[in-house]
C-alpha positions in Angstrom: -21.2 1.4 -1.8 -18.2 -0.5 -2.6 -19.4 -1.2 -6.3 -19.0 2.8 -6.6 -15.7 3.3 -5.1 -14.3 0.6 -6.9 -16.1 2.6 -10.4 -14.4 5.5 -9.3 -11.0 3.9 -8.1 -11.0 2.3 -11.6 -11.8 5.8 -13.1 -8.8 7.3 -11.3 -6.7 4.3 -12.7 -7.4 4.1 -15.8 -7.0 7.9 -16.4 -3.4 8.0 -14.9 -2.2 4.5 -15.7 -0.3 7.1 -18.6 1.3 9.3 -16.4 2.2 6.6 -13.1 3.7 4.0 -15.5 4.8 6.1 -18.5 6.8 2.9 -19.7 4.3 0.4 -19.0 2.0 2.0 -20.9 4.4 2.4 -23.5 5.1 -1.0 -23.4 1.9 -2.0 -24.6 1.7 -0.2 -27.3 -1.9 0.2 -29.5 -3.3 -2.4 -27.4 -3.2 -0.5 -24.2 -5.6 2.0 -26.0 -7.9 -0.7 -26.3 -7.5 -2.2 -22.3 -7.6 1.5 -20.8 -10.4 2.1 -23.1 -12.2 -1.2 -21.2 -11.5 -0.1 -18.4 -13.0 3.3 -18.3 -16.5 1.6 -19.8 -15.9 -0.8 -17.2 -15.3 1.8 -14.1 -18.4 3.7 -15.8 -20.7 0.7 -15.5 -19.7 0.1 -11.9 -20.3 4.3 -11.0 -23.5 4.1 -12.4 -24.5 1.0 -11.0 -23.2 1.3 -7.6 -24.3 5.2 -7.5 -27.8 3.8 -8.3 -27.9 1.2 -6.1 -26.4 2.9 -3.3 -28.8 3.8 0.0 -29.5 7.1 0.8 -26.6 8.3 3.5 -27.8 12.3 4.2 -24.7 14.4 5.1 -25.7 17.8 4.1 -29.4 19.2 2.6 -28.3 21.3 0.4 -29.7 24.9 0.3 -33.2 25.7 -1.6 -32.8 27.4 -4.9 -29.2 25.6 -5.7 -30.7 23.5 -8.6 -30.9 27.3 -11.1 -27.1 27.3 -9.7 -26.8 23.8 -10.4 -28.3 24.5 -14.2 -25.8 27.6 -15.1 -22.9 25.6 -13.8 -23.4 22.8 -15.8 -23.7 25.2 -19.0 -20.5 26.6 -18.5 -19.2 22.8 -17.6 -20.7 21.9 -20.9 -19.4 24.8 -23.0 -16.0 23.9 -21.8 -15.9 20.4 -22.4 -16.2 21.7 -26.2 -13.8 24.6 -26.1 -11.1 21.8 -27.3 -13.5 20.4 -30.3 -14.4 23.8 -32.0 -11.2 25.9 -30.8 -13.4 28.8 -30.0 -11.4 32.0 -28.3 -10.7 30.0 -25.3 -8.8 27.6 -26.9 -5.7 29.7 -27.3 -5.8 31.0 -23.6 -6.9 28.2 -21.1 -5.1 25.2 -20.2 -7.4 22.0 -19.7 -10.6 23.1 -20.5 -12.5 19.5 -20.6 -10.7 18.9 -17.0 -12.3 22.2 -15.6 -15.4 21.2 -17.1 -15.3 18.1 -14.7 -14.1 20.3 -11.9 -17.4 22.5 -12.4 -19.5 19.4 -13.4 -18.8 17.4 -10.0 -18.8 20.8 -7.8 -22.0 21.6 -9.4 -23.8 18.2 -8.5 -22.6 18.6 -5.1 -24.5 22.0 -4.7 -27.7 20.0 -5.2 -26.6 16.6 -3.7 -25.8 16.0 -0.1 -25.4 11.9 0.5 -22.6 9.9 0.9 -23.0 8.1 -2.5 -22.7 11.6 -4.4 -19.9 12.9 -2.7 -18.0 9.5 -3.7 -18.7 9.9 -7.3 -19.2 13.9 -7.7 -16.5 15.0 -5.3 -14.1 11.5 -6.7 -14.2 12.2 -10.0 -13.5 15.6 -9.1 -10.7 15.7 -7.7 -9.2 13.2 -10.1 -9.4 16.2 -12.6 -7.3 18.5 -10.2 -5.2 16.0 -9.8 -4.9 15.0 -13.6 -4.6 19.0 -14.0 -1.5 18.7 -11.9 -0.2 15.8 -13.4 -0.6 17.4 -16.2 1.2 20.5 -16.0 3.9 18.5 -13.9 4.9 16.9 -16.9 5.8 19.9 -19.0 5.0 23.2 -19.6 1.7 24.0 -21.9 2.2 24.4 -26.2 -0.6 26.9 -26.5 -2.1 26.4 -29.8 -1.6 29.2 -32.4 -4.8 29.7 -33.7 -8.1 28.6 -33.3 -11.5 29.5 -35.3 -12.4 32.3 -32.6 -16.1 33.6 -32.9 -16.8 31.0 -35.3 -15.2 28.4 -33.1 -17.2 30.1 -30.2 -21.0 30.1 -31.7 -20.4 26.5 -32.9 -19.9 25.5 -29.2 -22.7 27.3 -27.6 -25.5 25.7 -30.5 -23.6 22.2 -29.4 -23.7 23.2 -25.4 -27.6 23.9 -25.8 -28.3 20.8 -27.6 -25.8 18.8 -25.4 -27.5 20.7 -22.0 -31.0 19.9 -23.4 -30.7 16.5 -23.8 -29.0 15.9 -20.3 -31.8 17.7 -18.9 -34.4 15.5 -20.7 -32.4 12.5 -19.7 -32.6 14.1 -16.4 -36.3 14.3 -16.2 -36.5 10.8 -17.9 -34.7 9.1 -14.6 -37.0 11.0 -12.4 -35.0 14.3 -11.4 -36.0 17.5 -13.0 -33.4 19.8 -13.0 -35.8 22.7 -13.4 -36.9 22.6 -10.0 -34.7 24.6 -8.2 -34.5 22.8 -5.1 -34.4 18.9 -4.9 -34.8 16.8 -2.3 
């Protein structure tokens, strides 16, 4: 277990390394790109590692039927992660769409997942989006773009979130979990 908390400490770390130590970060100029951007491969390797290896600690069975919740979720988490990428008619009107992505992505994989390693990594990286959120918005207010490629935008997002969705689920089924079940456990 510790291999995963330290993955998702690491996570946390290297996402708000930025906005804890503005002029440390500043101070290292393009080459603090480089060592946040090892670190996050880094914490990622030790989250999927440690999640793997981690024994099975049962705190909740989650209820029968969650996985079809589980599968529209992770659509909209997906569909959001590219609102930013094809700047669809969201893009104007929501604030942090990748970050509530995440927030729907690790609330999502809780519905399905009740051990102690999930809720480390699902409910961790979690809430380090709502708390990047805040950071966030702390900092200053939001510049709302002024234009985006609406529909256009829109329909190039949701042929990406299919494809996107469709692999994960493939990879999904590859590793052993089909997320067509509907229940799991």
């Amino acid at each position: 277990m510790f291999i995963l908390i330290a993955g998702v400490l690491l996570w946390w770390a290297a996402h708000l390394f930025k906005r804890l130590a503005p002029d440390a970060r500043a101070g290292m100029g393009d080459k603090g790109k480089g060592l946040v951007a090892g670190v996050l491969v880094i914490s990622v390797i030790l989250m999927v590692v440690g999640y793997r290896s981690a024994d099975v600690i049962a705190l909740y069975a989650p209820l029968p039927g969650m996985g079809h919740l589980n599968n529209l979720a992770m659509l909209i988490a997906i569909f959001l992660y590219g609102v930013g990428g094809t700047k669809g008619t969201l893009y104007t009107r929501m604030r942090h769409p990748m970050l509530w992505g995440t927030v729907i992505w690790a609330g999502s994989h809780l519905l399905v997942n009740g051990d102690l390693a999930s809720v480390i990594l699902f409910g961790g990286i979690g809430a380090w989006a709502l708390v990047a959120m805040a950071a966030i918005n702390r900092a200053g207010p939001w510049a709302r773009p002024d234009a985006g490629r609406g529909i256009k935008g829109d329909a190039m997002n949701l042929v990406g979130t299919l494809v996107i969705y469709g692999l994960i689920a493939g990879i999904h089924s590859w590793l052993g979990h089909n997320p067509f079940l509907g229940t799991y456990g």
